[in-house]
C-alpha positions, 0 to 999 in steps of 0.5 A: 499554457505549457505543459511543465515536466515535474521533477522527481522530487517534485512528484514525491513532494506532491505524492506525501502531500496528496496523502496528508491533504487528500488527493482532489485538494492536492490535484486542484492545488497543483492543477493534476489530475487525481488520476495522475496522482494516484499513478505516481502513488502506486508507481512510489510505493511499488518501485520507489522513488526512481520509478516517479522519474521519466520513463522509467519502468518498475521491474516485472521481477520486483514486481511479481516478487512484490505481489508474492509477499503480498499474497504471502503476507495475507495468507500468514494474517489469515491463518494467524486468524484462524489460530487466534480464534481456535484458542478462544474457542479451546479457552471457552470449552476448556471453562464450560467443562470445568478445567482450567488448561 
């Protein structure tokens, strides 16, 4: 059996696919391993479609910059958090003393 080189929207077709149907349906379905998909998962949604053509290789920039929102992004949801939950303890010994601020 040949080995077939996929194009690249090929690859993106069976990525969006994988997503709806799962990962192991759409492996057997097109005879790929999971593995393989979830490489092409990860290289779609961290350098975009032109990271799934052959070859290619995601930018070390992008990438850092990348993992900087990301650390970013969870640091503002961790203190947006702790804000949130500041407030209702405000709100709750606000009403146990009996003002209403």
């Amino acid at each position: 059996m040949a080995i077939r080189k996929l194009t690249l929207e090929e690859k993106v077709k069976i990525v969006h696919e994988a997503e709806q149907l799962g990962f192991t349906e759409t492996s057997l379905k097109h005879n790929i391993s999971a593995r393989q998909l979830y490489r092409w998962r990860d290289k779609l949604q961290n350098g975009g479609s032109k990271a799934l053509s052959y070859g290619a290789k995601i930018d070390p920039e992008l990438k850092a910059v990348k993992e900087e929102n990301l650390q970013l992004k969870k640091l503002v949801a961790k203190l947006a958090l702790a804000v949130e939950i500041k407030e209702e303890l405000l709100k709750k010994t606000s009403f146990r003393n009996g003002t209403n601020g």
